[in-house]
N, C-alpha and C positions, 0 to 999 in steps of 0.2 A: 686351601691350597689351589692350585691353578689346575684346570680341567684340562685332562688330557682327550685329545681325540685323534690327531693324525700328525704324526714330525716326519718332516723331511731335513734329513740331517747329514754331517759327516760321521763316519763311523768308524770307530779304530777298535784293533784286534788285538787282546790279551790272550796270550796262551797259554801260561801260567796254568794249572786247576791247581784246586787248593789255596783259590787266593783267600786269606782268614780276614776278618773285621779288624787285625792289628795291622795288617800290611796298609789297607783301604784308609785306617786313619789310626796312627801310632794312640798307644794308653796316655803319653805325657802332655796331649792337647786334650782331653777332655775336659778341661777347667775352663777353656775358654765358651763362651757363651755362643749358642748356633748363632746370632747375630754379628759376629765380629769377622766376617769373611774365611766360612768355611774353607770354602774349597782349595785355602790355600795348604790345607792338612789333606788333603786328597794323597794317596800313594806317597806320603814325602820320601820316605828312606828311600822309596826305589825312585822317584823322580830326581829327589838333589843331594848330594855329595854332604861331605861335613863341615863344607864349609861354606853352603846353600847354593851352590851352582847347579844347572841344571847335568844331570846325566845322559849324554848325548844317545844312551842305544835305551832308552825308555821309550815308551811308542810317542804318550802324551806330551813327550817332551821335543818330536818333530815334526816339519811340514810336511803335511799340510793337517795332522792331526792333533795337534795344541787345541782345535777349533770343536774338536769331534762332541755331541752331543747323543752316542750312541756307541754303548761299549760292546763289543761282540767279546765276551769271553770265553772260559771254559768249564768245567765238570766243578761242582760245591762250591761256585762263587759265595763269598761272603760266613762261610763256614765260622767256627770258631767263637769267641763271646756275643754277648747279647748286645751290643754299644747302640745303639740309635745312631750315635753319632756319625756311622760308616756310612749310612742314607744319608745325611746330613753334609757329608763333606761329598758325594759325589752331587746331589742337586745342586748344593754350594757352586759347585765348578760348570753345572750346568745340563751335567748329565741326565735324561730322563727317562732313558731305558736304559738295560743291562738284559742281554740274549745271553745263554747257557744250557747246558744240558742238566742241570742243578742245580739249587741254591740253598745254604745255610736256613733251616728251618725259621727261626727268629728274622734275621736279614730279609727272608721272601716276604714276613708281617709286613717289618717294618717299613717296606719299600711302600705296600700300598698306601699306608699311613703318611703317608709324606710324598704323595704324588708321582714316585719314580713308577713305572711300569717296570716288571719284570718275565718276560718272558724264557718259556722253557720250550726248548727243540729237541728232540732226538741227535744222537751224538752224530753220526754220519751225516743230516741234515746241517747240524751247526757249524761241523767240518769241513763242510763245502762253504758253509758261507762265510765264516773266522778265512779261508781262504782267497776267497772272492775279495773279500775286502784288503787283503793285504795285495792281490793282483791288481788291482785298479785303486791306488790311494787317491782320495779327493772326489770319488763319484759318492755320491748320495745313497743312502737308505731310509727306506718307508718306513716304517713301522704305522699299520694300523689298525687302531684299538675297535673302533666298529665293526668291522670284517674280520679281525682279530690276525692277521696277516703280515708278513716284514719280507719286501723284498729290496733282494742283494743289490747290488753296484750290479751286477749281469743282468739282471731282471730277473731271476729264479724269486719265484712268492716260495712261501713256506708260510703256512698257515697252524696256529697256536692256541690251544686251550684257555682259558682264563675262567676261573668261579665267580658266575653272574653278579655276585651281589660286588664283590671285590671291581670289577668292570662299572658299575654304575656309581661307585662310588670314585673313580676315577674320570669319568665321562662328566659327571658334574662338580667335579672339583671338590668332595664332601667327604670327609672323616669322618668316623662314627659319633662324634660329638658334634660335629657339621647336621647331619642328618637328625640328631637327635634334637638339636637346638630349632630346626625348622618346624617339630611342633609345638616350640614354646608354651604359645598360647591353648594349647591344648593340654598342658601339662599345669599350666596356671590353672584354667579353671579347672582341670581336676581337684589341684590338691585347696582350692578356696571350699568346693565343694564337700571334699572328706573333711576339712574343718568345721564346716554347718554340719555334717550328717554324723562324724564320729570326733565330736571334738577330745574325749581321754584319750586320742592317738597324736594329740598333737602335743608340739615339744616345746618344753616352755625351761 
């Protein structure tokens, strides 16, 4: 996956809480393969009509936030099934943070697994800045993962927790099969090794 370390992005404001893993990408695009242009299943129901148009009071669906690469929303983002695919259609579209005061247990995993950052603020912190953003559309947010810090379109920092190991596997772009695969050759000669020393454990 691509290493995250610092975005300067647009950033658009869902205020929605409670947004579930059905809303972020409906159950009846699951069949499609992550390869096939996620991000066009990102929020459909709430982005286009039935008869695929866009819906003009949707955030992502106006200027100058069609562009946004940073979702500010709100309280249990991502709540509800376990889909991967909800990470999957928001990176699709380009997203690579989501700010909250909460997040859907499974959804916070799967985020790191798949490159998105997800950060958590306290609700009157996130209040000010889900704000902020909606007062000045089109100025920029920081988000950064070194300093662990995201400041607003006003310049308010607001600084965020993250578990170390989850941080560095974002900083180098490395899954835990990423990481695990880098000591290959370490794991080779291990197991050439317990093949000469204990060969009745090997499998035949």
């Amino acid at each position: 996956m691509e290493p995250f370390t610092t975005l300067r992005a647009m950033a658009a404001a869902i205020d929605l809480s409670d947004m579930d893993t059905d809303r972020i990408v409906p159950a009846r695009f699951l069949h499609h393969p992550r390869a096939s242009n996620y991000g066009r299943f990102l929020f459909h129901d709430l982005r286009f009509d039935t008869q695929g148009r866009d819906k003009p009071d949707f955030v992502l669906n106006q200027p100058p936030f069609k562009a946004a690469r940073i979702l500010v929303a709100a309280a249990n983002f991502g709540c509800g099934s376990s889909r991967e695919a909800a990470v999957w259609a928001l990176a699709g579209y380009g997203i690579r943070v989501v700010v909250a005061s909460s997040f859907g247990d499974i959804f916070f995993e799967n985020s790191f697994k798949n490159g998105l950052l997800t950060v958590i603020l306290p609700e009157a912190d996130l209040s000010r800045l889900r704000a902020a953003v909606h007062a000045l559309p089109g100025v920029d947010v920081v988000a950064d993962l070194e300093r662990q810090t995201v400041t607003g379109p006003d310049g308010v920092v607001y600084r965020f927790e993250i578990d170390p190991f989850k941080k560095k596997c974002l900083l180098s772009g490395q899954d835990e099969i990423g990481l695990t695969l880098a000591h290959e050759a370490d794991i080779a000669a291990f197991e050439q090794r317990r093949g000469l020393e204990m060969p009745w454990m090997e499998v035949r």
